[in-house]
C-alpha positions in Angstrom: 0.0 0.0 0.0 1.3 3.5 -1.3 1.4 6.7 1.7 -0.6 9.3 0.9 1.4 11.7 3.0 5.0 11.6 0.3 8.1 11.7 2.5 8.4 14.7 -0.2 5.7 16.0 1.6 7.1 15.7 5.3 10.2 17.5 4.1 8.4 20.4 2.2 6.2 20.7 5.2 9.3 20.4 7.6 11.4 23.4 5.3 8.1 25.6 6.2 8.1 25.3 9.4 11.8 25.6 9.7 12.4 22.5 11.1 15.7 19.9 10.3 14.7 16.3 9.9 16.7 13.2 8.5 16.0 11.3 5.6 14.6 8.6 8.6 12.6 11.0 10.1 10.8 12.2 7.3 10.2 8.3 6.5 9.3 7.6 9.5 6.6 10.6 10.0 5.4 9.9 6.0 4.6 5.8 7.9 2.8 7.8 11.2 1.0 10.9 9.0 -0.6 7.9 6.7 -1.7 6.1 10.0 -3.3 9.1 11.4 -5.4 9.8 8.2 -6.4 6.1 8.3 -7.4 6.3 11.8 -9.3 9.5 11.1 -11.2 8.1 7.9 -12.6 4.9 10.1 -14.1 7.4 11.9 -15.9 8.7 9.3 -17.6 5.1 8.7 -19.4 5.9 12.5 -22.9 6.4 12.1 -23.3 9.6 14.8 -27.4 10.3 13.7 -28.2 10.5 16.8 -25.1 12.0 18.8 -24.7 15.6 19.6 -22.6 17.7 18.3 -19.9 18.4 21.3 -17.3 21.1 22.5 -15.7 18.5 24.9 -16.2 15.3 26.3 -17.8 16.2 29.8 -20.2 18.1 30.1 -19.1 21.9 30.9 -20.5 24.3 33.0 -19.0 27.9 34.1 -18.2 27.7 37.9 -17.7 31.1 37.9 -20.1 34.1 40.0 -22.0 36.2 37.7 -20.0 39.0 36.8 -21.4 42.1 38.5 -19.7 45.4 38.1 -19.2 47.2 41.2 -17.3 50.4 42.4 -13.8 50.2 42.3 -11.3 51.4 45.5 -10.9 55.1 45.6 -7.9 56.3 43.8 -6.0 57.9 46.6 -6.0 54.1 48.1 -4.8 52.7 44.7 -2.0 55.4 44.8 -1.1 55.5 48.0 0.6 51.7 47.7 1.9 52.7 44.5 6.0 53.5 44.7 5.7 55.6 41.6 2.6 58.1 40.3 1.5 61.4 38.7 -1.7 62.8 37.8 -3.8 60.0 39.2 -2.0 57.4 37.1 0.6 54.4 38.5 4.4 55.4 36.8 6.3 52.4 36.0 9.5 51.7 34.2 9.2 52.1 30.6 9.4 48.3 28.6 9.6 49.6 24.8 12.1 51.6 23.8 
């Protein structure tokens, strides 16, 4: 049985992505690409008529409170544990240049 996935292809793909592989490598991910697709086609031969389309496997639920806005601490508290500020705003050290 030919590969469908070329070692030609694994070292094209490979050049793109700036990666170095060896002539075994690329082999040996042509043998593992082709398994993959193979694996992935039988599982278009499931019949899923009846199954939900899913995000995830469990069931997921946000845990999280409801986000109420709310009034924030008054700036002179904010500033006064700040090491560094002017006009009502935090100074810190400058990252770009």
């Amino acid at each position: 049985m030919t590969s469908r996935i070329s070692v030609e292809n694994v070292k094209h793909v490979a050049h793109l992505a700036r990666l170095a592989i060896t002539e075994e490598e690329a082999k040996k991910f042509s043998v593992q690409l082709d398994a993959i697709i193979t694996f992935a086609e039988q599982l278009n031969e499931l019949d899923t008529t009846n199954v939900k389309p899913t995000s995830h496997v469990l069931e997921m639920k946000n845990v999280m409170r409801e986000d109420i806005a709310k009034p924030g601490l008054p700036v002179e508290d904010v500033l006064k544990n700040a090491p560094d500020h002017k006009e009502n705003q935090i100074r810190v050290p400058a990252i770009l240049e």
